[in-house]
MDTraj code that builds the backbone (N, CA, C; nanometers):
import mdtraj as md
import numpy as np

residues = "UNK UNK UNK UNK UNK UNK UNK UNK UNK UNK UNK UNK UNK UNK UNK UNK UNK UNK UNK UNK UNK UNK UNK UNK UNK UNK UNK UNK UNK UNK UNK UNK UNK UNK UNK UNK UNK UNK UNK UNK UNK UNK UNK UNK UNK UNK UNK UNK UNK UNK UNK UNK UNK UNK UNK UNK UNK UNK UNK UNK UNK UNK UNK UNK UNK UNK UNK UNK UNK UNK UNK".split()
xyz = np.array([
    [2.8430, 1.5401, 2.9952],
    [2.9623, 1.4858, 2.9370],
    [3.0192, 1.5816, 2.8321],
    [2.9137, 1.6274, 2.7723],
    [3.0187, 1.7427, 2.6874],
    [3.0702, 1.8297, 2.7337],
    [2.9916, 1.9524, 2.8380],
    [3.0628, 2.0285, 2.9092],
    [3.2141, 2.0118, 2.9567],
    [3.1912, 1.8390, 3.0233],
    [3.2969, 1.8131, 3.0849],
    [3.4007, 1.8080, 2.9750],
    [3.4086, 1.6954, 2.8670],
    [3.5075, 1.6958, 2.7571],
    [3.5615, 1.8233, 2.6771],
    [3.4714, 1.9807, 2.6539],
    [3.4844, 2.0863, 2.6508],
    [3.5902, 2.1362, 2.7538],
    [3.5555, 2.1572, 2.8526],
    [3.5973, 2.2417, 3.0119],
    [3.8043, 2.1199, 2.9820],
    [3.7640, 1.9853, 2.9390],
    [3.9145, 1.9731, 2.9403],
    [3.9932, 2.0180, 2.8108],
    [3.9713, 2.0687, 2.6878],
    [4.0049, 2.0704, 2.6118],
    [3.9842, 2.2481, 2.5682],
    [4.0545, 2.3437, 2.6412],
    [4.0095, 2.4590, 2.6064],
    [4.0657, 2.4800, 2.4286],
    [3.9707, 2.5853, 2.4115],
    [3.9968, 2.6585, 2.2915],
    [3.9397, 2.5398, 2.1445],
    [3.8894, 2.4001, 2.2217],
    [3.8217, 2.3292, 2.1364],
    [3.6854, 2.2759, 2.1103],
    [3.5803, 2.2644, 1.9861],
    [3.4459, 2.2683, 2.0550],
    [3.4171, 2.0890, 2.0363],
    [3.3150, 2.0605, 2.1280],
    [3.3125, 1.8849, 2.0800],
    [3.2121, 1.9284, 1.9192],
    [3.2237, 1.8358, 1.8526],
    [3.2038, 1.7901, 1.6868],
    [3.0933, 1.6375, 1.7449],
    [3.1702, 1.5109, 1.8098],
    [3.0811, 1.4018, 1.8426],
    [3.0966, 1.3950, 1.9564],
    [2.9817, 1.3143, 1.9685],
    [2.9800, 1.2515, 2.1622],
    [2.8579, 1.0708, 2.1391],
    [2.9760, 1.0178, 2.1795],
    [2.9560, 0.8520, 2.1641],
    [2.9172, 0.7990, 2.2601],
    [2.8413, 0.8060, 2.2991],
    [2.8305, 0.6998, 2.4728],
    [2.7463, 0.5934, 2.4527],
    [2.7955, 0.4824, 2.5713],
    [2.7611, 0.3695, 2.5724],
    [2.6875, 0.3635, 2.7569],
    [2.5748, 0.3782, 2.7448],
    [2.5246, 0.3799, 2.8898],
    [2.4702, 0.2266, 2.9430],
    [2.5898, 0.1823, 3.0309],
    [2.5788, 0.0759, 3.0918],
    [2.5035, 0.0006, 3.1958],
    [2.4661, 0.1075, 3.2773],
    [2.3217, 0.0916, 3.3780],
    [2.3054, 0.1903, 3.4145],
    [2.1466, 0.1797, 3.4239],
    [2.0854, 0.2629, 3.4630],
    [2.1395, 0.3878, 3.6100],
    [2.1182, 0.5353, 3.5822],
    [2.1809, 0.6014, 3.6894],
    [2.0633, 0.6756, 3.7897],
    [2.0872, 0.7167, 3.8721],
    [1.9153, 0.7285, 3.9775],
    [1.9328, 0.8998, 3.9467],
    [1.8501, 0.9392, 3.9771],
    [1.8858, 1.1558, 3.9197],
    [1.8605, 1.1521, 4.0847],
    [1.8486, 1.0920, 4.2050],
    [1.8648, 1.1136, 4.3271],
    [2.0085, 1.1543, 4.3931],
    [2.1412, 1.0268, 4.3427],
    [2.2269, 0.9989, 4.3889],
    [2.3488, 1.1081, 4.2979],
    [2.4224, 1.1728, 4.3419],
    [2.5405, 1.2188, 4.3139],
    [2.5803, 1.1657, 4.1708],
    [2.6635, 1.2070, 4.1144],
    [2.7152, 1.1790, 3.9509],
    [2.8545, 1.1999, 3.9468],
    [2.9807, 1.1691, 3.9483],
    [3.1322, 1.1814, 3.9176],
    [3.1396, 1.1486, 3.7634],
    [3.1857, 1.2969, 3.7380],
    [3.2456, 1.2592, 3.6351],
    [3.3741, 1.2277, 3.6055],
    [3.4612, 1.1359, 3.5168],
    [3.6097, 1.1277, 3.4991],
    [3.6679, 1.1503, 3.3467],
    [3.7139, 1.2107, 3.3199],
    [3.7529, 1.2891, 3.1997],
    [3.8965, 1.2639, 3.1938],
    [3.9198, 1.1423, 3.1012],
    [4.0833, 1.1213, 3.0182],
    [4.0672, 1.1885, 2.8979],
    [4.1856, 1.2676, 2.8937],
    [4.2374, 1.3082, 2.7933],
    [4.3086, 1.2069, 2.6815],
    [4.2934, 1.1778, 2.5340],
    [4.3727, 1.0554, 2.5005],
    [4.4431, 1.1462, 2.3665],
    [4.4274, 1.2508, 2.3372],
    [4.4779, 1.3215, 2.2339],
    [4.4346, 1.4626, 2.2144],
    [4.5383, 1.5093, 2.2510],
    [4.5328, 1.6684, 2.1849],
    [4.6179, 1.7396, 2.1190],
    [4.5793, 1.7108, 1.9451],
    [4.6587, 1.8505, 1.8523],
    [4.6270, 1.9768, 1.8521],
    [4.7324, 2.0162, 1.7367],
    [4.6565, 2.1779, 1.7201],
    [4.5506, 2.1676, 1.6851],
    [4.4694, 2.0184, 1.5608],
    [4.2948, 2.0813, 1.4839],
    [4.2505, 1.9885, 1.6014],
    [4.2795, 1.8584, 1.5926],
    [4.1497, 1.8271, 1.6801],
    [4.2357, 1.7289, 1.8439],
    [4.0854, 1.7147, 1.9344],
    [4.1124, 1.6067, 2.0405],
    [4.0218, 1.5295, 2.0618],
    [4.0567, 1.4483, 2.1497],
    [4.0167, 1.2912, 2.1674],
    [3.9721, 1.3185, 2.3116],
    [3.8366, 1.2806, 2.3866],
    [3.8819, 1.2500, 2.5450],
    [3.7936, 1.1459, 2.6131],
    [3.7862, 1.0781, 2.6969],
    [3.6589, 0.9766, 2.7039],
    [3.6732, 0.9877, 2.8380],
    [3.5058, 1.0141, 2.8686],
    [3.4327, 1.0986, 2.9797],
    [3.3309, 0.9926, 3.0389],
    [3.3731, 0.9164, 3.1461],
    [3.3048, 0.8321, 3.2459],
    [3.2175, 0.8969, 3.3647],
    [3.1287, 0.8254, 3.4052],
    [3.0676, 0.8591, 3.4761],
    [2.9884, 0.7368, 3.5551],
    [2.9727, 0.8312, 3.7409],
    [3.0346, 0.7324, 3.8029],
    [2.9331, 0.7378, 3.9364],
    [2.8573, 0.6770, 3.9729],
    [2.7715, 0.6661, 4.0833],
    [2.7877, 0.5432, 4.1955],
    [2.8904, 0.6282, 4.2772],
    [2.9352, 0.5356, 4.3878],
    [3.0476, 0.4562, 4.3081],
    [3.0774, 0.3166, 4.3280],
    [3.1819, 0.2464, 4.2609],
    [3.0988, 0.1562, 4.1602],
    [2.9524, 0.2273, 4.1339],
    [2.9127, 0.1365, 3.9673],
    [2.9407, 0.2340, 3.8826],
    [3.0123, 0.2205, 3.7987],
    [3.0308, 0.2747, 3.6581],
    [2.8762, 0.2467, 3.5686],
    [2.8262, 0.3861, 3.4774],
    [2.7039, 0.4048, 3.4565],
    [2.7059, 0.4359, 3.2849],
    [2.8126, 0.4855, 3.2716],
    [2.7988, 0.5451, 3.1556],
    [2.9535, 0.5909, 3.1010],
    [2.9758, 0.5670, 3.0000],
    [3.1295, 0.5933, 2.9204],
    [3.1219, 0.6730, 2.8032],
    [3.1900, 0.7822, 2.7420],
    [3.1490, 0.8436, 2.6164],
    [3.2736, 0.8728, 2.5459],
    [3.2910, 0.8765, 2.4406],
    [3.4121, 0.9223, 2.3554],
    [3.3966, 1.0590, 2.3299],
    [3.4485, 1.1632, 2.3187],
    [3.4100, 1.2645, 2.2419],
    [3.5167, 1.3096, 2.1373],
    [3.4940, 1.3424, 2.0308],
    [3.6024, 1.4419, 1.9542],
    [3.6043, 1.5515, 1.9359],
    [3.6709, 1.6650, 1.9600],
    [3.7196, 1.7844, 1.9536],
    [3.7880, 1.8344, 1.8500],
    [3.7431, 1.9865, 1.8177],
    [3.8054, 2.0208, 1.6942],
    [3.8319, 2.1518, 1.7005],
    [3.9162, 2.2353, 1.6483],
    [3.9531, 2.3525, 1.6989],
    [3.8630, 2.4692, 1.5772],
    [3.8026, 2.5799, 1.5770],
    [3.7358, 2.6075, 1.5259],
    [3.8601, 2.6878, 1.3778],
    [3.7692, 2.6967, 1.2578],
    [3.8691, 2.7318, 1.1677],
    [3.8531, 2.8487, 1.0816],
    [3.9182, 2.9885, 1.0912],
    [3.8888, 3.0794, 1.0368],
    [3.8499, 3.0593, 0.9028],
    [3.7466, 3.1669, 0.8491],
    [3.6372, 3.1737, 0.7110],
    [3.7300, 3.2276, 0.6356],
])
top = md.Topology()
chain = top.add_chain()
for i, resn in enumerate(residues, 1):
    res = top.add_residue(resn, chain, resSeq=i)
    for name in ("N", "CA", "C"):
        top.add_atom(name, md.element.get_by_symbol(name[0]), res)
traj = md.Trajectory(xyz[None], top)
């Protein structure tokens, strides 16, 4: 989930990652991830990164993004 919330938000690094894991997921079966974007400024973004095994939803995460800031 971070990769993923990263990979949508170039040039920003994640800061948090919130998830709420709803049932259990098998490490056998395939994994979809879905990545909304809900805010992106110049310092920071917002995106919440689902994930998805078959049509049960498994796991949901918030992340926030922040753009890194010269010393």
């Amino acid at each position: 989930m971070i990769m993923a919330a990263s990979a949508s938000t170039p040039g920003k690094h994640v800061r948090t990652l919130h998830t709420i894991f709803a049932r259990a997921a098998r490490v056998s079966a395939a994994t979809e991830l879905a990545v909304e974007p809900m805010h992106d400024g110049r310092s920071f973004a917002s995106t919440s990164v689902t994930a998805w095994q078959g049509d049960r939803l498994c796991a949901r995460a918030l992340a926030l993004l922040d753009a890194p800031t010269p010393i």
